[in-house]
Structure formats: C-alpha cells, structure tokens
C-alpha atoms as a printed R data frame, in Angstrom:
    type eleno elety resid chain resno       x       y      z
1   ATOM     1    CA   UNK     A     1 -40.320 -29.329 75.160
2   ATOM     2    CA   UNK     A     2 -40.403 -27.366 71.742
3   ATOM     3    CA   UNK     A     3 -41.742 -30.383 69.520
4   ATOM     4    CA   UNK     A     4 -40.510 -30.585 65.423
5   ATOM     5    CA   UNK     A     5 -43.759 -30.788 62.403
6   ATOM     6    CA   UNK     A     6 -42.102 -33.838 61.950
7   ATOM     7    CA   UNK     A     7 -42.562 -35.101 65.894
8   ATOM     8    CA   UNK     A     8 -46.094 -33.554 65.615
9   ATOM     9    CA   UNK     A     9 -47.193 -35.455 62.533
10  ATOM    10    CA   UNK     A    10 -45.554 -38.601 64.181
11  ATOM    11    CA   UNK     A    11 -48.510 -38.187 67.314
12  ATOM    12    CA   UNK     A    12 -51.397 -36.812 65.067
13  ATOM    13    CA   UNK     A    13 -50.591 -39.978 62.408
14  ATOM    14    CA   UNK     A    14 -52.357 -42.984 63.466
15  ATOM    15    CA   UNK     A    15 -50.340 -45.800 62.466
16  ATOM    16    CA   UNK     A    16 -47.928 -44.977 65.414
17  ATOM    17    CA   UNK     A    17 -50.501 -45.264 68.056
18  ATOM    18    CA   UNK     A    18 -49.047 -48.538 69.024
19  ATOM    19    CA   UNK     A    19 -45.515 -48.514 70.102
20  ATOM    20    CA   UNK     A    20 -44.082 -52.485 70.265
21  ATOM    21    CA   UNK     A    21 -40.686 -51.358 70.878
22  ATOM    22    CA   UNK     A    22 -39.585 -48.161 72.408
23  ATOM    23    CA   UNK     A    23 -35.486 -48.531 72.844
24  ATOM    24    CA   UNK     A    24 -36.353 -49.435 69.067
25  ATOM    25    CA   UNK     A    25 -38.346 -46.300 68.362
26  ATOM    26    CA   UNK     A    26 -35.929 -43.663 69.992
27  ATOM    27    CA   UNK     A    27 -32.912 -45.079 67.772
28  ATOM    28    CA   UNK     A    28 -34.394 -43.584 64.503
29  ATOM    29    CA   UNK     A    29 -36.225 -40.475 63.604
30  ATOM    30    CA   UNK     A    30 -38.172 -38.047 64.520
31  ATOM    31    CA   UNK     A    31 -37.369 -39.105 68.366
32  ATOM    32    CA   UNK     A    32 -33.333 -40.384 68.074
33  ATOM    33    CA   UNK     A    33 -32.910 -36.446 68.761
34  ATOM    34    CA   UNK     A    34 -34.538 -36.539 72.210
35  ATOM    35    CA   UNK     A    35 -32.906 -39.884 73.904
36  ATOM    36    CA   UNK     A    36 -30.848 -38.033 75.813
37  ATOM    37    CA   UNK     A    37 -33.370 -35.960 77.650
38  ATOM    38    CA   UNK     A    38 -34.156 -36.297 81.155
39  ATOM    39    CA   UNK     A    39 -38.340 -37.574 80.844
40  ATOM    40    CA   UNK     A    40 -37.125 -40.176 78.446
41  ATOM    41    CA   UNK     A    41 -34.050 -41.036 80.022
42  ATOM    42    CA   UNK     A    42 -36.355 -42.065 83.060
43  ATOM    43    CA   UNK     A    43 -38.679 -43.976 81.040
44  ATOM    44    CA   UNK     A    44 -35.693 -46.301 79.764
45  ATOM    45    CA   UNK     A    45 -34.629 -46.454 83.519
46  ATOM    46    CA   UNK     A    46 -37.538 -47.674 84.183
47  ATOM    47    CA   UNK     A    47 -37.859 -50.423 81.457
48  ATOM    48    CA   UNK     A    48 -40.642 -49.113 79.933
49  ATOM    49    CA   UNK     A    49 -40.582 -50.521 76.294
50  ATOM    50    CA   UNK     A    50 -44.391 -51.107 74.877
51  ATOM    51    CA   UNK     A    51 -47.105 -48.250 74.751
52  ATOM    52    CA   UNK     A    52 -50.247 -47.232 73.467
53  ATOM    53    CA   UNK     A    53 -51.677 -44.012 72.905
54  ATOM    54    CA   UNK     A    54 -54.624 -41.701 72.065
55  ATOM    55    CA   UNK     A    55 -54.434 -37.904 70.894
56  ATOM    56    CA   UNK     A    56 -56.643 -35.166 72.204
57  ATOM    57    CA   UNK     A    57 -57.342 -32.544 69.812
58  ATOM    58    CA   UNK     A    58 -59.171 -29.745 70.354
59  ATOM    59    CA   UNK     A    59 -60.208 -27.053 68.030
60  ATOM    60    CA   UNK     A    60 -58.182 -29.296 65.434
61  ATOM    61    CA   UNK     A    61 -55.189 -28.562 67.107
62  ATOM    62    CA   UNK     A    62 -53.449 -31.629 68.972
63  ATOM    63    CA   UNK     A    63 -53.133 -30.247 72.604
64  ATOM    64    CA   UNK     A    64 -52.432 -33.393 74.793
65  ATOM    65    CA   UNK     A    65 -51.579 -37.391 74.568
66  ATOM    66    CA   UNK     A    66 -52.821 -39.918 76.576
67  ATOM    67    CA   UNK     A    67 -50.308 -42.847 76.513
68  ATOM    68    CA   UNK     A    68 -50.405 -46.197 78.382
69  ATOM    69    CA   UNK     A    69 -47.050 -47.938 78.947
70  ATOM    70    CA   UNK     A    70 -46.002 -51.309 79.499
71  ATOM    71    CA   UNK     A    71 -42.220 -52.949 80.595
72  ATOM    72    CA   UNK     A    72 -43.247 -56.030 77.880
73  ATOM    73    CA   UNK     A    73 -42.621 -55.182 74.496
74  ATOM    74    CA   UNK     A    74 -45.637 -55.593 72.431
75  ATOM    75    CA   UNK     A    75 -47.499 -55.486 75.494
76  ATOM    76    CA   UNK     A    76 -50.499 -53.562 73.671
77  ATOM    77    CA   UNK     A    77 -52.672 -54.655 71.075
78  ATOM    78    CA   UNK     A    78 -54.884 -52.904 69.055
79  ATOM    79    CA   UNK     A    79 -58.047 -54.890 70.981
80  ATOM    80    CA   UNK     A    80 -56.455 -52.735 73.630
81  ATOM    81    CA   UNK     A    81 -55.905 -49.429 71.843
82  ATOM    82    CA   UNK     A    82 -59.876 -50.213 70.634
83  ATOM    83    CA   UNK     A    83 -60.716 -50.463 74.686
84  ATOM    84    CA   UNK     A    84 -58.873 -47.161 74.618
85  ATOM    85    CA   UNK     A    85 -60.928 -45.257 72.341
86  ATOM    86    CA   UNK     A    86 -63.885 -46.327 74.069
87  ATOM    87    CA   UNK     A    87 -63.431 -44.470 77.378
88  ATOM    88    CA   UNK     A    88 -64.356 -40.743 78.028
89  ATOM    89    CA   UNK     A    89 -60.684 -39.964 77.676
90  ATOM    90    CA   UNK     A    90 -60.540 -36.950 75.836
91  ATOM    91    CA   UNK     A    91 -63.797 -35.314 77.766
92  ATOM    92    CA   UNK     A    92 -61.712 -36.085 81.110
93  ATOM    93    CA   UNK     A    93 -58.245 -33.990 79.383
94  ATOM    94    CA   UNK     A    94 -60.323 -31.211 77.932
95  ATOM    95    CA   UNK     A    95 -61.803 -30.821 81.589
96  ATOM    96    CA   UNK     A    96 -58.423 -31.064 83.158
97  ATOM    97    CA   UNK     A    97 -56.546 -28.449 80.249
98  ATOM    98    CA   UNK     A    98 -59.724 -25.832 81.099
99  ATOM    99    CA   UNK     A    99 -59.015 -26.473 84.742
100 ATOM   100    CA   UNK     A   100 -55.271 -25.846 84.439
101 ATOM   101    CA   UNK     A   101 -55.640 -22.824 82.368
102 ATOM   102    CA   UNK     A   102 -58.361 -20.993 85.327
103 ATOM   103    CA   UNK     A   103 -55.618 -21.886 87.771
104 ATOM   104    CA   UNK     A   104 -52.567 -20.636 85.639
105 ATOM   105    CA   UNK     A   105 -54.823 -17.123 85.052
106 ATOM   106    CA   UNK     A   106 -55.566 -17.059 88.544
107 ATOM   107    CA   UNK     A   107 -52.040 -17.511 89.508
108 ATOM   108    CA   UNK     A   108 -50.924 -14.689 87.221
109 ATOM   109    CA   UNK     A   109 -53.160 -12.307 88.606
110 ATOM   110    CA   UNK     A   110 -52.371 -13.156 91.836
111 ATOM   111    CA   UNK     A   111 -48.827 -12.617 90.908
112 ATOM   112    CA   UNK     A   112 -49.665  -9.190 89.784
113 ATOM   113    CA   UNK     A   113 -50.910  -8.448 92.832
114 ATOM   114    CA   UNK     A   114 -48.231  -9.762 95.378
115 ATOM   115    CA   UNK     A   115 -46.290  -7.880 93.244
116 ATOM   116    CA   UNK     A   116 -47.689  -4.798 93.588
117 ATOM   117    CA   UNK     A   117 -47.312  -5.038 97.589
118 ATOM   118    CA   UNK     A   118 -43.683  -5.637 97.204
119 ATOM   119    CA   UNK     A   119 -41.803  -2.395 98.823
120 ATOM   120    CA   UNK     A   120 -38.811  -2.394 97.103
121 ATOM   121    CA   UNK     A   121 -37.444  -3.834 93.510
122 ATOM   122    CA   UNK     A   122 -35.011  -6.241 95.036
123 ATOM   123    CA   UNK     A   123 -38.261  -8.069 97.014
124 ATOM   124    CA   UNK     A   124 -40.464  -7.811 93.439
125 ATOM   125    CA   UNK     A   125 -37.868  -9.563 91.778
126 ATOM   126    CA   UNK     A   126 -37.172 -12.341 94.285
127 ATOM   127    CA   UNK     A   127 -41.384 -12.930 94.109
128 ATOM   128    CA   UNK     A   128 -40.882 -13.466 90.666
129 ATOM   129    CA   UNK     A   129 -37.947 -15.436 90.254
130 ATOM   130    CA   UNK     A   130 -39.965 -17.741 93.431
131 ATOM   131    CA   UNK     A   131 -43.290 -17.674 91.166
132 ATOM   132    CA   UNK     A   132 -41.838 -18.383 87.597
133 ATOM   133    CA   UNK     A   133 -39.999 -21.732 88.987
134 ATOM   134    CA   UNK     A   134 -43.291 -23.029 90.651
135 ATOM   135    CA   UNK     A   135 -45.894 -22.005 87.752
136 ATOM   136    CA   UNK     A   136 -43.394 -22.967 84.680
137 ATOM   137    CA   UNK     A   137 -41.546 -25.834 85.971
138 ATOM   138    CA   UNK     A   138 -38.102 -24.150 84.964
139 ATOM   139    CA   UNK     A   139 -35.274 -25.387 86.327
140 ATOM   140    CA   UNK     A   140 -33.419 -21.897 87.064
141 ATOM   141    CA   UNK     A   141 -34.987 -18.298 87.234
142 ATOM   142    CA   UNK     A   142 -32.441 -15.317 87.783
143 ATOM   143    CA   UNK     A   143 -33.142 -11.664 87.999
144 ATOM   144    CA   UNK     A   144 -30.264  -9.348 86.304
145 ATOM   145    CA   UNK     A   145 -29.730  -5.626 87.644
146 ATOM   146    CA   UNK     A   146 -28.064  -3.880 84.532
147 ATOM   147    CA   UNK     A   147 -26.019  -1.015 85.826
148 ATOM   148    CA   UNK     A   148 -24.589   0.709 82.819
149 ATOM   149    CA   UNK     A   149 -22.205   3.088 84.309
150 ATOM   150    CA   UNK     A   150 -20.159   0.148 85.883
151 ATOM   151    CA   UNK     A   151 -20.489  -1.688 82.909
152 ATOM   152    CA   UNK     A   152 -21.991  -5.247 83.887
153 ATOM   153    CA   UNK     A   153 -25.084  -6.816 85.025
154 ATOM   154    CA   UNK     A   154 -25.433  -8.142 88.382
155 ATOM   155    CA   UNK     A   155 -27.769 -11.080 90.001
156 ATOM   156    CA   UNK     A   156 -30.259  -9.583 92.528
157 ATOM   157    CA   UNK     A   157 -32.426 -12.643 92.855
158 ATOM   158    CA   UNK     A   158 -32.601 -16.270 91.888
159 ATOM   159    CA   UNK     A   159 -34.930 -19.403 92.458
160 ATOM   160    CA   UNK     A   160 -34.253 -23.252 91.558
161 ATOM   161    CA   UNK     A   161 -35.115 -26.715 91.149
162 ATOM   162    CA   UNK     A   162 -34.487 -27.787 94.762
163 ATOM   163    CA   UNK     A   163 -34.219 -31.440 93.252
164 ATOM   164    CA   UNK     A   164 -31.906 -30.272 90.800
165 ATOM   165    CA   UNK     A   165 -29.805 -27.456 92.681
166 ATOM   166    CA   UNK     A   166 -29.243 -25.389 90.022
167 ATOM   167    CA   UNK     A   167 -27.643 -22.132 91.567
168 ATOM   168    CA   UNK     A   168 -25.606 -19.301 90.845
169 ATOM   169    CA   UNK     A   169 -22.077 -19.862 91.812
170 ATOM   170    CA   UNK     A   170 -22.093 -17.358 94.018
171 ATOM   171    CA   UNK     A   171 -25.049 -15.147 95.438
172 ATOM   172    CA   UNK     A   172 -23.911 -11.863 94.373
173 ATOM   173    CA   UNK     A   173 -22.657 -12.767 90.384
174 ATOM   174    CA   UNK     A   174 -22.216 -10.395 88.314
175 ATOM   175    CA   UNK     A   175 -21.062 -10.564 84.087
176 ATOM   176    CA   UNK     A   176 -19.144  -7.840 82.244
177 ATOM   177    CA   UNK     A   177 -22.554  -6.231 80.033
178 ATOM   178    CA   UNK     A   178 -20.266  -6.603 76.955
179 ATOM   179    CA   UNK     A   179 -20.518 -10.856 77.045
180 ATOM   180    CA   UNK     A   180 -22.546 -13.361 76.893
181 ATOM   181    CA   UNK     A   181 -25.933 -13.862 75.646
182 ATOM   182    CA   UNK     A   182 -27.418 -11.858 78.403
183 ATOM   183    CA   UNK     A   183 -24.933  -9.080 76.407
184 ATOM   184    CA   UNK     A   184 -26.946  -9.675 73.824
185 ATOM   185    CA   UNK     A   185 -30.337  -9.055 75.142
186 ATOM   186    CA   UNK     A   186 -28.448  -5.526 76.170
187 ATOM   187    CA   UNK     A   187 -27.123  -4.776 72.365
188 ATOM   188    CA   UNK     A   188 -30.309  -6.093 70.916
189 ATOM   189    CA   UNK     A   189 -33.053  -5.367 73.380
190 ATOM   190    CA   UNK     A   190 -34.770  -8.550 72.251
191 ATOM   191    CA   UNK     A   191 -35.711 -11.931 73.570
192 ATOM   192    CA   UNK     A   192 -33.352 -14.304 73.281
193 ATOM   193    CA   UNK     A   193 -34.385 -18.211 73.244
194 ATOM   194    CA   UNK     A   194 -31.618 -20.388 72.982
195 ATOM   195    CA   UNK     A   195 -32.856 -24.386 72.562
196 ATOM   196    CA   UNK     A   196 -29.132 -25.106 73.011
197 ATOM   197    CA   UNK     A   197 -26.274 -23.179 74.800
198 ATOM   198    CA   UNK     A   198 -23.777 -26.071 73.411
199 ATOM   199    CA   UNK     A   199 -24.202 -24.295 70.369
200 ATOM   200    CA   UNK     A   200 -24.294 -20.859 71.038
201 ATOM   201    CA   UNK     A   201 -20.421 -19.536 71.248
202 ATOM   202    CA   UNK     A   202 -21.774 -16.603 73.253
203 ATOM   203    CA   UNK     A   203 -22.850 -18.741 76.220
204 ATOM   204    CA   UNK     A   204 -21.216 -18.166 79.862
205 ATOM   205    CA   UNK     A   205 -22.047 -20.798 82.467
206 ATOM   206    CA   UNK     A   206 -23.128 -18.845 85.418
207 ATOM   207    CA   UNK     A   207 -24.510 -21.974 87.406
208 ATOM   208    CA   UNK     A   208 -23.177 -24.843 89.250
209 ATOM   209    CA   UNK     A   209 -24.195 -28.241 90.061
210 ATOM   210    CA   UNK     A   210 -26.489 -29.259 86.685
211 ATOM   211    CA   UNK     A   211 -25.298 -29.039 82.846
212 ATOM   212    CA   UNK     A   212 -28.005 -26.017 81.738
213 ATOM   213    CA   UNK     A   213 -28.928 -27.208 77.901
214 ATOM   214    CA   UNK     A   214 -31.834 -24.169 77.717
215 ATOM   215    CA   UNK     A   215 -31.944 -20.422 77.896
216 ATOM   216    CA   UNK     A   216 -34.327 -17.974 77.854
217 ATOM   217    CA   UNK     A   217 -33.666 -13.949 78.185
218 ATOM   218    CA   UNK     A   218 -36.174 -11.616 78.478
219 ATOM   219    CA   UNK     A   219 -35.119  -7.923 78.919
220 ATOM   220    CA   UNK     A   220 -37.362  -5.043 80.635
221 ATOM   221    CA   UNK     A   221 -36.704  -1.779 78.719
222 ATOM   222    CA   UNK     A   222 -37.153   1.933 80.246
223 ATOM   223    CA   UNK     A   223 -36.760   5.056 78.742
224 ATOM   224    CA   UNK     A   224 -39.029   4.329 75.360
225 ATOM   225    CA   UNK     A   225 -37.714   1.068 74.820
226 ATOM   226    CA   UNK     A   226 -34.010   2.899 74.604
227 ATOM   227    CA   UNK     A   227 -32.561   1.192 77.954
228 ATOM   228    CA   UNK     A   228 -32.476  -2.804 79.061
229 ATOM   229    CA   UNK     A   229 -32.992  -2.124 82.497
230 ATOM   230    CA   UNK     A   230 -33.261  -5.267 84.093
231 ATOM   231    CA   UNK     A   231 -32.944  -9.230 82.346
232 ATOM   232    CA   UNK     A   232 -35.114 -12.117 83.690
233 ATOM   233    CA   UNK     A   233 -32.670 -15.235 82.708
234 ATOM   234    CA   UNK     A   234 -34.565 -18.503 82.224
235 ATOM   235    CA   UNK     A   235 -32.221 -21.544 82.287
236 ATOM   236    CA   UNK     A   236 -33.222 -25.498 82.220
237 ATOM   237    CA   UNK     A   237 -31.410 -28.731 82.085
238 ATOM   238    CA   UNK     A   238 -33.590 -29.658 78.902
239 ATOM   239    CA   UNK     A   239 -32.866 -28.587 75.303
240 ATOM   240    CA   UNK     A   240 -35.742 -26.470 73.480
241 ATOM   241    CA   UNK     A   241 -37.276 -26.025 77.068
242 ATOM   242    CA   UNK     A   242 -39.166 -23.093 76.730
243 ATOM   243    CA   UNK     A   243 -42.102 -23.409 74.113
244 ATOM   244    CA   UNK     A   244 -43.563 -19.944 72.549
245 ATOM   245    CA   UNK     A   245 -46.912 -20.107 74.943
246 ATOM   246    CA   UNK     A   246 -44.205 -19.842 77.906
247 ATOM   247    CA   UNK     A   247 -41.926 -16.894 75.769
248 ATOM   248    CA   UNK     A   248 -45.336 -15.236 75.114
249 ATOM   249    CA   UNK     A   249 -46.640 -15.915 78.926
C-alpha cells in the first residue's frame, strides 16, 4: 500500500509506538482512510486492539515495522516496548530485506530467461502474467493484444488470486481501443496508476467475482515509441496498491 507523509511521520514519530486502542486509532487520522482495507479489516476480525511497535530504518529511510499485537487493549506497556528495543530486531529485518531483495533479483532474471525460451508471444505473455501474480502479490495480471486495424484491444493471457478469483469475465475479452483507461494508455502511451477506479470516470470493469479498487497500466511501445503494442493491466482489490518500487520494477 502507497503510504501518505502524514502515515509515514505517524510510524517514524515515537510517541505512537504504543497503540492502547486500535478500533480507537483507525476512527481518526492519518489511518480513518484505510479501515476499509482488507489487512486491517482482518485485524479487527480478529479482535486485535493493543500493539506495540519498533521501526527499522535503514540508510535513514524507514523501510520496515516490527509490531506486536495484543486482543486486550492496553495490553503493552512501555516496560514492554523497552524489552522490545532490547532484542536484535532490526539486525534480524535488515538480514531478511537483503535476503528478499537476492531472491526478487534472482527471480527477475530468471524471468528473463524463461522468457526468452518462450516460442511464441501468446506463451511469453501467459509466463508473465503467471510470474507478476506470484512475485508482486497482485491480485489480477492481464496481458492486452492491441490490434489497431480492428479497433480494440483483446485479452491474450491472464493470472489471479486463486483465493480471491479475480477473472476476466470471459477468456477471450476484448474493449473497444477508444474506452477505458486502458484507452488511455493507447492515446497517451504512458503509465497509468490509478489508486482508485471509484474515482476514475474512465474505468470499465472487465473482472468478475471481487470489487477491483487498484489499477495499474503499463503499455509496450514499437515503432520508436509511436505504437502501444501490447498493455500489461495490473488490477487489485486494495486502493493505492501498487507503490512506485513495483511501477518502476
């Protein structure tokens, strides 16, 4: 999730380290925003109410949280956020972040060269849409064929969420090229990153079974940059899904 300054000063500050009262905290800003979310959504389900936390920063940039939670309210204390500091917490995340990034480079070059092996475009772009789910975590990945002369854009590969069943609502959807915000991406040969598709008047619901709250377009150009050839079309149940790491990855 895309996180606001305000949200980010809110984890650096630490006067907020100690949470006595979550329902409480997610009724008023920065967080009344994100109550509706999925990750917190499952945290009320699951009566969590008390926490405790410690930052990791690295370079001076905050890069992780380490949080403790408790179904009591008040169940922390700062003797136990004191007990907190004390253990090798932030050597053990550092570790683990430098781990994950080896096995997200590896994974990307291994990617590359599946890829490569692929004998035709239509078995490339099913690889990928498979790949982005499992190394992003997206809910939906779909692979747009944009055939100018018939004027639309049509699916030639998907992958989902199998929890979620996000799918297309039929295999071989297709979209007029002149609508939409995968129309768009066409006019404008840019990336589009919506954090909301509520908002976005453009926006035509292409899957069934989950409300999609996030999209992300990303068109492949030929011909100098002149032609969107082909969209990848990143969609996820969670507003401001797609951070500018993933955009950029």
């Amino acid at each position: 999730l895309v996180l606001t300054d305000h949200q980010l000063a809110w984890l650096h500050a630490e006067d907020t380290r100690l949470v006595a009262d979550m329902n409480d905290l997610l009724e008023k800003e920065p967080w009344s925003s994100m109550k509706d979310e999925v990750f917190v959504q499952q945290l009320v389900k699951a009566e969590m109410k008390g926490s405790v936390r410690r930052s990791i920063v690295r370079g001076g940039r905050l890069v992780a949280t380490f949080s403790l939670l408790s179904r009591t309210a008040g169940g922390f204390t700062a003797a136990h956020r004191d007990l907190l500091d004390d253990l090798p917490i932030e050597a053990s995340v550092l570790q683990a972040l430098e781990y994950l990034d080896k096995r997200d480079l590896r994974a990307r070059m291994k990617l590359i060269g599946d890829l490569n092996r692929c004998t035709s475009v239509e078995s490339a772009c099913r690889l990928l849409a498979e790949r982005l789910v499992k190394m992003f975590g997206w809910s939906h990945v779909s692979i747009f064929r944009v055939e100018h002369a018939k004027g639309r854009m049509r699916a030639i590969a998907e992958n989902f969420d199998e929890v979620l069943n996000i799918k297309l609502d039929r295999p071989d959807y297709t979209q007029s090229i002149d609508i939409g915000i995968l129309g768009r991406v066409v006019r404008d040969k840019g990336v589009e990153n919506v954090p909301d598709v509520r908002l976005d008047p453009d926006y035509v619901r292409g899957v069934r079974a989950a409300e999609v709250r996030s999209e992300l377009c990303v068109p492949m150009t030929f011909e100098h940059n002149k032609v969107v050839r082909f969209i990848v079309n990143v969609e996820d149940t969670q507003e401001n899904a797609f951070s500018e790491d993933e955009v950029a990855a």
